[in-house]
Each structure stands twice: as C-alpha cells, then as structure tokens.
C-alpha positions as CSV (number, residue, x, y, z in Angstrom):
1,X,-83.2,40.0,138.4
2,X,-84.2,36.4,138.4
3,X,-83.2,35.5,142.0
4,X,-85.0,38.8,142.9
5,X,-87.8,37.5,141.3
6,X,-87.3,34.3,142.9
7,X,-87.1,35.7,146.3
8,X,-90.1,37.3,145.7
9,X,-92.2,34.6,145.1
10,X,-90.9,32.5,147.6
11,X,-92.0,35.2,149.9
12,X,-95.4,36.1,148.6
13,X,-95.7,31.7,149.0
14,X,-94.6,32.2,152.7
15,X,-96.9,34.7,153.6
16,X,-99.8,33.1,151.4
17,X,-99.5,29.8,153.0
18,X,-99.1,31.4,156.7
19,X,-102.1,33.8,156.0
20,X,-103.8,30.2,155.2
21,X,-102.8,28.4,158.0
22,X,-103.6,31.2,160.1
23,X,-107.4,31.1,158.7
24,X,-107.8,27.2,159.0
25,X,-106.3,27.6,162.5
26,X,-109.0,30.3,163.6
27,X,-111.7,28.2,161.7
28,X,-110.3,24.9,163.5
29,X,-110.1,26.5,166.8
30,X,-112.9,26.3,169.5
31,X,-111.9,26.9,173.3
32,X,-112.9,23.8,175.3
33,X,-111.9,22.2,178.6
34,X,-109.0,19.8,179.0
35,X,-111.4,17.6,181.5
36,X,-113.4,15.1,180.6
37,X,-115.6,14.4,183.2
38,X,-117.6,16.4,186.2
39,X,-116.2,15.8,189.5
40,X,-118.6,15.7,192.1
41,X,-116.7,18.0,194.5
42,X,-118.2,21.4,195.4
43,X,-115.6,24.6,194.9
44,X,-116.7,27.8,196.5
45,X,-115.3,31.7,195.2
46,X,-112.8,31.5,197.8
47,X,-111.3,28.2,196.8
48,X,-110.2,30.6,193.1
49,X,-108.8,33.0,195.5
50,X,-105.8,31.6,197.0
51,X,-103.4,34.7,197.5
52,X,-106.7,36.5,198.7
53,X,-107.6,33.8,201.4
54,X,-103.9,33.6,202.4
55,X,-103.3,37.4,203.7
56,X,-107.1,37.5,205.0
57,X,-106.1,34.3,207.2
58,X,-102.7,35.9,208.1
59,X,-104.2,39.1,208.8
60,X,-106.8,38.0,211.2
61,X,-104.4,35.7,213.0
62,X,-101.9,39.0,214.1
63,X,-103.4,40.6,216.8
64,X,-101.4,43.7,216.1
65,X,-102.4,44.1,212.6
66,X,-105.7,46.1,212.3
67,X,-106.5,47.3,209.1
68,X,-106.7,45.2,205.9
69,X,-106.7,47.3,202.5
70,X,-108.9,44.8,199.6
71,X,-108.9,45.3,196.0
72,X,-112.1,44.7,194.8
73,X,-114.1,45.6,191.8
74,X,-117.3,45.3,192.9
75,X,-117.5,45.5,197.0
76,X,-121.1,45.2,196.4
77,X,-121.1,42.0,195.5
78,X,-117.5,40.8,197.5
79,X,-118.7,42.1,200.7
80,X,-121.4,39.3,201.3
81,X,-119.2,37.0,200.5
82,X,-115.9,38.4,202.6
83,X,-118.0,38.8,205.9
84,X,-118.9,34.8,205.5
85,X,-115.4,34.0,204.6
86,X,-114.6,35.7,207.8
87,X,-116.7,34.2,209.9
88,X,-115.7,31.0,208.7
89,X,-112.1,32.0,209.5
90,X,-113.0,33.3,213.2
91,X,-113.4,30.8,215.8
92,X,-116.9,31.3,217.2
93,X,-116.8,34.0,220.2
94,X,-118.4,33.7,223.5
95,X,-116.8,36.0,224.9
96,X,-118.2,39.9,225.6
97,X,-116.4,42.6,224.7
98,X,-117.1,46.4,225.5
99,X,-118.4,48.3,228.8
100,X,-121.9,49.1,229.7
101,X,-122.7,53.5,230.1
102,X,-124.1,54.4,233.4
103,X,-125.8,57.8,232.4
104,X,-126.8,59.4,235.9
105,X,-129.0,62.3,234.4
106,X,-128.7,65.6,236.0
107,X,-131.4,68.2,237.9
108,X,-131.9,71.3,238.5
109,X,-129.5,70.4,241.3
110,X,-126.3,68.7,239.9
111,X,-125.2,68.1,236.8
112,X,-125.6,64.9,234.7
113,X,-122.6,62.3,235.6
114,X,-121.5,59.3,233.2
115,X,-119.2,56.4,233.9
116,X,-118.3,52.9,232.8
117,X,-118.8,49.4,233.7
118,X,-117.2,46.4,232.1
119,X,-120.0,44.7,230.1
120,X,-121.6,41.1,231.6
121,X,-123.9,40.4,228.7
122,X,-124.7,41.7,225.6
123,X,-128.0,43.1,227.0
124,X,-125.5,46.4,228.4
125,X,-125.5,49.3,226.2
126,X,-122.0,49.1,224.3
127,X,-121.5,45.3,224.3
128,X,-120.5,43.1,221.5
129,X,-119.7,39.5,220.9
130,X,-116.8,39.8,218.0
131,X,-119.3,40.1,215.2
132,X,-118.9,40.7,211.4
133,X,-120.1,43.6,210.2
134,X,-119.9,45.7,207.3
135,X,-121.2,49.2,205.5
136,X,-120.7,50.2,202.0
137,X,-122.4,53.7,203.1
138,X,-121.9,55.3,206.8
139,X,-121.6,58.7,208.2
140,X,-120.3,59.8,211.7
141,X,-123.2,58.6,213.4
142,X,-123.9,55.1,211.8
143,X,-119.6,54.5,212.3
144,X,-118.9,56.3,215.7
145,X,-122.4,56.4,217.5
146,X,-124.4,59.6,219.0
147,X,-124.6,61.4,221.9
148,X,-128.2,63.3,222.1
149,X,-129.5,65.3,224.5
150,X,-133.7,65.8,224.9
151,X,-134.6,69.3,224.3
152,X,-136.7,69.5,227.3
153,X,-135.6,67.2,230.2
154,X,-131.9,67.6,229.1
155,X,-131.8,64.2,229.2
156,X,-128.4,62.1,227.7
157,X,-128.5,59.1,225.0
158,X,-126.0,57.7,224.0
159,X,-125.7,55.0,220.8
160,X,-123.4,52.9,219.9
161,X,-122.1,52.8,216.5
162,X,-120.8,50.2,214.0
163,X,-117.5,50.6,215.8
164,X,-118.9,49.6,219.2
165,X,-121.1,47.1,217.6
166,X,-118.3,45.4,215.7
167,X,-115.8,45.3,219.0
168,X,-113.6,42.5,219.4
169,X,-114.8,41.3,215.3
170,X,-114.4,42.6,212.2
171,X,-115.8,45.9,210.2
172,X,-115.9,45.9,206.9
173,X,-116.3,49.2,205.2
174,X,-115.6,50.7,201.8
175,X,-112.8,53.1,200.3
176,X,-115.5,55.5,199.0
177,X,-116.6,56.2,202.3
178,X,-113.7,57.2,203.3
179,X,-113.2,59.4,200.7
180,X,-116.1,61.2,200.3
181,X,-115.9,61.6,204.0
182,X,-112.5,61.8,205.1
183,X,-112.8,63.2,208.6
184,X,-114.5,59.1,209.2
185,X,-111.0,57.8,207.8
186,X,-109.0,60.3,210.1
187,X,-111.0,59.7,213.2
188,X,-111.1,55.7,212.2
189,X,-107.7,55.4,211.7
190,X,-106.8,56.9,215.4
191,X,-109.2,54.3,216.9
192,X,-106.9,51.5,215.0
193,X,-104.0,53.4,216.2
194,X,-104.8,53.4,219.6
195,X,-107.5,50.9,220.4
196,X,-109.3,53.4,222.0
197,X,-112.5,54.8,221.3
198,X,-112.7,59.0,222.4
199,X,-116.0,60.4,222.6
200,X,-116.1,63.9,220.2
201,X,-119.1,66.1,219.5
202,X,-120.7,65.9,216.0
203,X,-120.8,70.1,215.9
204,X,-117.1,71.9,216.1
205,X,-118.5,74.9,217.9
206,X,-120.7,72.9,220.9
207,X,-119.1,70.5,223.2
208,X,-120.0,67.3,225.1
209,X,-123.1,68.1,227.3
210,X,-120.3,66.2,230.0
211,X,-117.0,64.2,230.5
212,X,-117.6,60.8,228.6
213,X,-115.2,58.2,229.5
214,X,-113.2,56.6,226.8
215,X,-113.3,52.8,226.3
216,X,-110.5,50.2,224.6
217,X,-111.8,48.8,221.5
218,X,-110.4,45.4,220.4
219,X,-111.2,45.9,216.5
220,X,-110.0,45.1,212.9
221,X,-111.2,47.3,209.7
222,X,-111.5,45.8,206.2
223,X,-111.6,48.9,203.4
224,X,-112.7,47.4,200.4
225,X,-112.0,49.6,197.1
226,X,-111.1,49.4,193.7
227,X,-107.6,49.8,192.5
228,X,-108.3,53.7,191.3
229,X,-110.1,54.3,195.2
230,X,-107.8,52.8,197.1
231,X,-104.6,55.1,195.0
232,X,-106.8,58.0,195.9
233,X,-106.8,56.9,200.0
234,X,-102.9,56.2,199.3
235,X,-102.6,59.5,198.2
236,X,-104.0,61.2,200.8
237,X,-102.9,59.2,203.7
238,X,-99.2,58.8,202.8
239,X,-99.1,55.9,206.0
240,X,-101.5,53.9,204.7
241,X,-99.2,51.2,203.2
242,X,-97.5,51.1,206.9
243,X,-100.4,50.6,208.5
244,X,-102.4,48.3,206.4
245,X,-102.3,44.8,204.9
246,X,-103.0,44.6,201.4
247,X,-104.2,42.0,199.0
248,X,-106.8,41.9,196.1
249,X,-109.8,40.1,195.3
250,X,-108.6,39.0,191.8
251,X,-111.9,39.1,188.6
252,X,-110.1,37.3,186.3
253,X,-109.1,33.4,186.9
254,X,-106.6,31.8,184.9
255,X,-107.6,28.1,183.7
256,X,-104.2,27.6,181.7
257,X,-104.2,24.3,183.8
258,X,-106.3,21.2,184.4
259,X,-106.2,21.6,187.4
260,X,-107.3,24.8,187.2
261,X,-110.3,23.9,185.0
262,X,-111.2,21.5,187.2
263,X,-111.4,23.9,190.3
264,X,-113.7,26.4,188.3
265,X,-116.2,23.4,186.9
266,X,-116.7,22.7,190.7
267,X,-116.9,26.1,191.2
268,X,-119.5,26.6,188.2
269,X,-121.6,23.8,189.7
270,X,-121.7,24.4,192.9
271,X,-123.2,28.2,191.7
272,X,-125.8,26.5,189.3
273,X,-127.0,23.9,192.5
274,X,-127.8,27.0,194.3
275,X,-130.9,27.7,191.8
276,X,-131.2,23.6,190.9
277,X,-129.6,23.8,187.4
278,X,-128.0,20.8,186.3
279,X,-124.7,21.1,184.1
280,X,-123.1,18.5,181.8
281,X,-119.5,19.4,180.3
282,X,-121.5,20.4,177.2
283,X,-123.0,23.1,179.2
284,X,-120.0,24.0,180.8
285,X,-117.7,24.6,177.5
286,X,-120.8,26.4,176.3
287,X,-120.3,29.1,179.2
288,X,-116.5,29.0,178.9
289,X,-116.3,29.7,175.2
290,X,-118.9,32.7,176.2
291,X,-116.7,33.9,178.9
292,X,-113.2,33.9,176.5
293,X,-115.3,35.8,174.1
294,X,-116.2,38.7,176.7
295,X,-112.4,38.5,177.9
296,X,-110.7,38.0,174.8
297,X,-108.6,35.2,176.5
298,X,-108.8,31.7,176.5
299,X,-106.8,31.3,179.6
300,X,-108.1,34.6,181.7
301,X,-111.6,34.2,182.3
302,X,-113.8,36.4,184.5
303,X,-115.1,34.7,187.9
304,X,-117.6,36.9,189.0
305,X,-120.7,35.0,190.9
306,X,-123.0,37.6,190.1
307,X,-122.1,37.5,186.2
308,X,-122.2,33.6,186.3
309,X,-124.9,33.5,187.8
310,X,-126.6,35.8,185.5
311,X,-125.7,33.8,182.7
312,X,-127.0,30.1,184.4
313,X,-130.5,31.7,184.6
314,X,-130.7,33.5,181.8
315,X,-129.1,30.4,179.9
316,X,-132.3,28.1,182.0
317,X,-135.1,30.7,181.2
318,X,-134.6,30.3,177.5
319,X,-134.6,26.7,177.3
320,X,-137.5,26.8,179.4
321,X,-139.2,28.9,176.6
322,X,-137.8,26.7,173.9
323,X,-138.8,23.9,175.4
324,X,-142.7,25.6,176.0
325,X,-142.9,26.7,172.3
C-alpha cells in the first residue's frame, strides 16, 4: 500500500511539474526570427519557389513538351505573376510565327476560295511573335477564333483566337475552364498533340461556308488549378499525366532555417518597397508571429503576395490614424 501510495505521488509530481513546465514554456515562448539584421537584397515570389521554377525552366526548354499542369490555389493571383516569370525565362522573340488568310470572297459567279501565306510581319491576319498570354475564362471563340459569314454579302471573316495569338509562346489558361467546358480541353489537347490547328464549325449541324486550310502551331499550354480541379481533369482525361508536366505553386513556405528566414525578409521587403513602406526586424517579427497564428505553425508560414500585402497596408493605414489622432 505504501509504495502504491508512493508511486502515486511521484506520478501526480511528474505530471504537476510537466503541466508547469508546459505553461511557463507557452508563456515564455514568442515566435521570432533567427536574423538579426535586414539584408539589403531584394527576393521576389519566385526566389520561395524553387521546385516550381525548376520544372517551369525545364519545361520550357523541351521543345517536345507542351502542356504544363500547375497547382495553384489561387490562379487569380499566380497568373500575373507566372506569365512574368515566363517571359523572364523566354529569350526575347523576333521571330514571326503563323500564316497570313487570303480570303478571296465569292459572287454570284464562283464560290468564295481561301488559302495561306506564311506570315512576313505581325500586321498579317494570324501572326504572332511568341507572346505570353493567359485566360482564367474563354469559350470556343475567345480560345480557337471565328469564322463568320455577313448575312447579306456572304462575306468570310475570320479571327484569330488566343491559340493563334499565343503561337510560337506560351498560353496560360485555367483547369476550370476546361472543365466547365470540356469540348475546349478535347479540341485543345489535339492541337498540343499535333501541332496543328483544324478549322471546325462552332454549330454541329452547319458546316464551313468553305475548305479552310490548316496551319502548324508551335505552342505550349499552362493549366493552372487547384489540387481538387486538376483530380477532376485527371479523372476525366486518364492521359493527362502522360502528356503533361506537373509541378505546384506551393502557399505555405517553411522558414525552419536562417537561411530561409532570410530569403522571406527580402522577400517581405521587397513587397512593402512596392507601396514605400519601410520595415525594421521589429516589424517583420510583428508579421511573422501574425502569420504562425493564422497557420498554426511556426515553421509553415503562408507566402501569399496578395495576403502580405494586405497586411503591410492595412498594418500602414492604422499607424497612419494613430499617428493623426
């Protein structure tokens, strides 16, 4: 009975003075940054994205790669800042890419005849110059162009699309697109598959007002998505992973190292020079301690630009009004 007793006590002590510890730890503890001082490099979103930046890089260097699958939360925001990446990446084009469409309109005589040229300048019809484009919402006629014909005179237009436009660069479109409409992911993925670009009437039961020639189409396709869209699109087009790089855009940044730390400070400040807010490492344990709260991590932080951002001002607005009252 006595050593039971004992025991008990000495295990009631254990978890009283671990319980204690515990508290004085929690009380103790305030996430802060291992550096002690602001470097006066400049870090942009990329520079936190190293597995991102590496298959972007890779898949724009392999001319037989075409389509690039991205993992990204919000493509609203990522979008901007992939098509800069990209051009970045790209070495500037001069070249031309596409043909110019001779339309000879037809008469009460003959009928209307069409054929191609290879393009000179970018003043012909379907010429590009390698550009960066991109479309978070497109149907059939903003992705693959029109082909209308004037009610009276009979007339043929034809205009290009973002497919044409984006010839010999890089599209950049969005996984909900292609789901909500996934006739544009079908006809899209043929194009990638054969570098060709067939013209097709927008109504199944009326055909082309006349033979269209088909052109090549030297183009590469971004889909950016989030992890739940782009399962969906797996889903439904079991190839996908066959015919697509993949990578993601990661949220979250890990700052378990100084290294690290220092890499999202520069980051931090280069974001806050934008709107010429000055940061001292006061400032920026302030915002860290804020953004472990929200994550629930000291180590995983979120890196969004748009959230940062939205913090910075809102942080400079209210000492503006402090400083006013």
């Amino acid at each position: 009975m006595c050593d039971n007793t004992a025991n008990l006590i000495k295990a009631r002590y254990v978890v009283t003075s671990t319980s204690s510890e515990q508290a004085l730890n929690w009380q103790a503890l305030q996430p802060e940054l291992s550096i002690t001082e602001l470097s006066a490099e400049k870090a942009d979103f990329w520079s936190l994205q190293k597995h991102a930046t590496k298959a972007i890089s890779l898949f724009l260097k392999q001319p037989r790669r075409s389509l690039l699958v991205l993992k990204a939360d919000d493509q609203a925001e990522y979008a901007d800042l992939l098509a800069e990446l990209i051009r970045q990446e790209q070495p500037k084009k001069r070249s031309v890419f596409g043909v110019n469409y001779v339309v000879e309109q037809g008469d009460s005589f003959s009928f209307p005849r069409i054929y191609t040229e290879p393009a000179q300048s970018l003043a012909d019809n379907f010429a590009a110059q390698g550009d960066v484009l991109k479309a978070l919402h497109a149907d059939q006629f903003s992705l693959f162009g029109s082909v209308r014909v004037h009610p009276s005179s009979q007339d043929i237009l034809l205009t290009p699309g973002l497919v044409h436009q984006a010839n010999g660069g890089v599209l950049i479109l969005s996984a909900a697109t292609m789901l909500s409409q996934f006739d544009l992911w079908q006809r899209l993925k043929h194009i990638l598959q054969t570098q060709t670009f067939d013209w097709y009437s927008a109504h199944p039961f009326k055909t082309l007002p006349c033979d269209i020639p088909s052109y090549p189409l030297n183009l590469k396709v971004v889909i950016l998505g989030n992890r739940t869209e782009i399962a969906t699109l797996g889903e439904l087009e079991e190839d996908l992973y066959s015919l697509a790089d993949y990578a993601e855009i990661e949220s979250y940044y890990s700052v378990a190292q100084p290294k690290a730390q220092e890499n999202w400070a520069n980051y931090v400040l280069a974001l806050a020079s934008k709107y010429e807010l000055d940061l001292d490492l006061t400032a920026l344990n302030k915002l860290y301690q804020l953004l472990v709260r929200e994550s629930e991590d000291r180590f995983l932080i979120n890196i969004s630009p748009l959230k940062i951002t939205e913090m910075l001002l809102n942080a400079a607005t209210l000492s503006q009004k402090q400083t006013l009252s």
